[in-house]
Each structure stands twice: as C-alpha cells, then as structure tokens.
C-alpha positions, -999 to 999 in steps of 0.1 A, spaced: -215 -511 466 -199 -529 440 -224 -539 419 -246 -510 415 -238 -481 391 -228 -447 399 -258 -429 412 -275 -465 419 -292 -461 454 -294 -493 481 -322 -495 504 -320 -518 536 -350 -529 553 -345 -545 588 -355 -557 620 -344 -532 643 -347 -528 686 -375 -499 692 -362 -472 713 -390 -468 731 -383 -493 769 -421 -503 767 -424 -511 730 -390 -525 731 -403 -551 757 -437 -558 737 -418 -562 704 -394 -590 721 -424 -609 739 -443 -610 702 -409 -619 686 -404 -648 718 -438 -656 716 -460 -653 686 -435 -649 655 -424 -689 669 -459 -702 671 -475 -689 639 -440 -691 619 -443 -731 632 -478 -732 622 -476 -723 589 -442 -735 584 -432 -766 600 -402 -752 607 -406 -740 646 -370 -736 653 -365 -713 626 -389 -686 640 -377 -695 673 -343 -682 666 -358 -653 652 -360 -631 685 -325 -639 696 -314 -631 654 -330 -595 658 -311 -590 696 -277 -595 684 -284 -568 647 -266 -539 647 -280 -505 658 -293 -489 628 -269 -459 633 -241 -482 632 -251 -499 597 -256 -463 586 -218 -456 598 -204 -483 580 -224 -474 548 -206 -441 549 -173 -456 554 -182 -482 524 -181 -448 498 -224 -447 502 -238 -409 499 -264 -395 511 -273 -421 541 -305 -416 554 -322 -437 580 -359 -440 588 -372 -457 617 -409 -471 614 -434 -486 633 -415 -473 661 -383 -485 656 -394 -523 651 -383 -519 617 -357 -493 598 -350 -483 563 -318 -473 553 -309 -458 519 -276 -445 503 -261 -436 470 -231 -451 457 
C-alpha cells in the first residue's frame, strides 16, 4: 500500500483451492502430477515444481487476503474467482 499513490489500484493474481470437491481434487492431482513433470522437463529444476502443490495447499483463502486488504486501508476490494477457483484476482484501491 505504501508505494502506490492515492487512487493507485493493486491487483493480485494467485493460485487459489477451487471450491468445487471434484475440481478441487483434479486441480491437486495436475498440480502433484503434471505441473512437477513438465516444470522438470523444461526446467531442470524438478523439485521446484514439486513443491509447487504443497505451496498452493498451505495459501490463504482468497476471502482472507481480501480481509487483510481491507484492514491494510485498500478500498474497494473485489475478488474474482476464475477457472473455477484454481486461480483468483483480487483488486483494491489505496
């Protein structure tokens, strides 16, 4: 908050659990089980994508950011969940 103007607007983009039990489990098994093997491939770096799926368990619900953005002085808060919930944006105005 402290470094944009007044009237300067934040947006967070972020991994985020889906809501939905069923696309909740098929997010995790691509995040256990794909995201390792292709981020490895490409990168090199397997246990970086590998640590990915247990990164995205322990985030904050998106509400709860949202909270804390509020509390922080941020106006305005809005939250959008796509692609089901794997991802959220969150926007406020300082």
């Amino acid at each position: 908050r402290r470094v944009l103007t007044p009237g300067g607007r934040i947006l967070i983009l972020e991994l985020t659990r889906p809501k939905y039990r069923w696309l909740a489990w098929m997010h995790l098994q691509f995040l256990r089980r794909v995201v390792p093997w292709m981020g490895g491939l490409i990168s090199g770096d397997w246990e970086a994508y590998r640590w990915l799926s247990t990164s995205v368990a322990g985030f904050m619900e998106a509400a709860t950011v949202a909270d804390l953005m509020r509390q922080s002085g941020f106006n305005n808060v809005q939250v959008w969940p796509l692609s089901g919930g794997i991802c959220t944006l969150m926007t406020g105005v300082r």
